[in-house]
PATI-121044 format. One line per 3 residues: number of its first residue (from 1); their letters; for each residue x, z, y of N, C-alpha, C. Coordinates in Angstrom, 1 decimal. Example, Ala and Ser with C-alpha at 12.3 -4.5 7.8 and 13.67 -1.06 7.14 Angstrom:
<pts>
1) as) 13.2/7.8/-5.7/12.3/7.8/-4.5/13.2/7.8/-3.3 | 12.8/7.1/-2.2/13.7/7.1/-1.1/12.9/7.9/0.0
</pts>
This chain:
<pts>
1) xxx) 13.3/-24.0/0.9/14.6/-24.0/0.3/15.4/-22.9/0.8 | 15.5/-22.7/2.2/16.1/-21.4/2.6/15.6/-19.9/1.9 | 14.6/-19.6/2.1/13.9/-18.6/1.1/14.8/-18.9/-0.2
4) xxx) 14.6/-19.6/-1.0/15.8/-19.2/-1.9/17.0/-19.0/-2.3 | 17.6/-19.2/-1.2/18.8/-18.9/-0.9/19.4/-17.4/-0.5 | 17.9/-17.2/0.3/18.2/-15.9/0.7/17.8/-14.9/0.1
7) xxx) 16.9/-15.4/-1.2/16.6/-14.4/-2.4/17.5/-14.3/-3.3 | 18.6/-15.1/-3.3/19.7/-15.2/-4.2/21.0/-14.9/-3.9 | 21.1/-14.9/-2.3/22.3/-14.2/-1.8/22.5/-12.6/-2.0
10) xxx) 21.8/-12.2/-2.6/22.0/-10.9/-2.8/21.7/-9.5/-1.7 | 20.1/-9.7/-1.2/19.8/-9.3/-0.9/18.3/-8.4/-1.5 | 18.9/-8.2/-2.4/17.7/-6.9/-2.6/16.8/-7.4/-3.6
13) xxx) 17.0/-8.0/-4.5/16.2/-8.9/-5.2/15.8/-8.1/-6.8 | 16.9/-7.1/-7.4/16.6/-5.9/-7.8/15.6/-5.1/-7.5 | 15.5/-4.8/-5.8/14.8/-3.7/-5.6/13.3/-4.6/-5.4
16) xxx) 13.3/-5.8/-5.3/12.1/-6.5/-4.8/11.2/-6.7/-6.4 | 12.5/-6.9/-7.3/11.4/-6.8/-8.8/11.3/-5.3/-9.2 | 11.6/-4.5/-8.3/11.5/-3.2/-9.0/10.4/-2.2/-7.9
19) xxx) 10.1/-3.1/-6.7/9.2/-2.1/-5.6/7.6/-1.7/-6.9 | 7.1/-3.3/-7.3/5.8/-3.2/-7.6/5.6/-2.4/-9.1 | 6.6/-2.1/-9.6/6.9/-1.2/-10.8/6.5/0.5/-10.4
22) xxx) 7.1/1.0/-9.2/7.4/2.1/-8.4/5.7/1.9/-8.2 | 5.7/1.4/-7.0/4.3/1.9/-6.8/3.1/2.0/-7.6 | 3.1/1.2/-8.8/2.0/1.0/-9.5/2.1/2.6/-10.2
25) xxx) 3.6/3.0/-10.7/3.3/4.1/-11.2/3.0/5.3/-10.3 | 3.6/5.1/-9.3/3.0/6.0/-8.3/1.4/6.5/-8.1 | 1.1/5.0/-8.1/-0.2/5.3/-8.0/-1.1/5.8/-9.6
28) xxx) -0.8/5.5/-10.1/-1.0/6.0/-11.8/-1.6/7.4/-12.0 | 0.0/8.1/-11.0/0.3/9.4/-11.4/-0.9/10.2/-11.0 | -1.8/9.3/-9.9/-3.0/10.0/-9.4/-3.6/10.1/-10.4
31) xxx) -4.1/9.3/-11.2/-5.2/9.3/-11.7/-4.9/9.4/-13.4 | -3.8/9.7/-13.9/-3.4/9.7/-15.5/-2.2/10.5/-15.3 | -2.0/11.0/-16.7/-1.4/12.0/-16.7/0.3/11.7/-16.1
34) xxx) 1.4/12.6/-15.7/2.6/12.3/-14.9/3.2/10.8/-15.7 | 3.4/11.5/-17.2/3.9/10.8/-18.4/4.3/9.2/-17.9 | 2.7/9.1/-17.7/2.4/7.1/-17.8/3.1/6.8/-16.5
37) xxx) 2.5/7.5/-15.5/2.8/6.9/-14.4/4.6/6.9/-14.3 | 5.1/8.1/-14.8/6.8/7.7/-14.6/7.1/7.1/-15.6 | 6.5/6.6/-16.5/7.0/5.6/-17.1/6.8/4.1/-16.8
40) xxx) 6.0/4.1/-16.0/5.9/2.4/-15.1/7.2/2.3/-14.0 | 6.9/3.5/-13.7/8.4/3.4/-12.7/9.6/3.2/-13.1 | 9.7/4.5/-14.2/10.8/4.0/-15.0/11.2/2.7/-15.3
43) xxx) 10.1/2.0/-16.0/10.7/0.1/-15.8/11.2/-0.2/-14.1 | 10.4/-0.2/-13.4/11.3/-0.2/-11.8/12.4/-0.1/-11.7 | 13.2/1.2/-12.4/14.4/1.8/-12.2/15.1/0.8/-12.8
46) xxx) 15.2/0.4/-13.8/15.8/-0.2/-15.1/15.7/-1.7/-14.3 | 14.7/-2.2/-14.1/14.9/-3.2/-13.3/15.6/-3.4/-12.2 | 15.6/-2.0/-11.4/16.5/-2.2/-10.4/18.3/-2.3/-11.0
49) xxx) 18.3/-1.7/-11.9/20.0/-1.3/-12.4/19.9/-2.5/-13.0 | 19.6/-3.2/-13.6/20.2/-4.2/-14.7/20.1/-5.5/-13.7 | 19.6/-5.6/-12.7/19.3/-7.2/-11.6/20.5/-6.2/-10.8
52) xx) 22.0/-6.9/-11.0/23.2/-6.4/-10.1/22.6/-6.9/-8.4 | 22.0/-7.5/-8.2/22.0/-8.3/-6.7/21.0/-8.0/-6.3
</pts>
């Protein structure tokens, strides 16, 4: 119950739905062209800006 409290107090919960966006494309970028992989991240970003908390 505490865990959710603390994922809701506004600590980073943006950046926590937006880490596994970032690295997937990151890792992408190795192996397919730049395009795809910033475009996975790009959802990351977008998810980090639109989750205010």
């Amino acid at each position: 119950m505490t865990t959710v409290a603390v994922l809701f107090s506004g600590c980073g919960l943006g950046s926590a739905v937006a880490a596994p966006f970032k690295v997937t494309g990151a890792v992408v970028n190795v192996v397919a062209p730049n395009i795809v992989g910033d475009t996975i991240s790009g959802v990351g970003d977008v998810a980090d800006t639109v989750i205010p908390f």
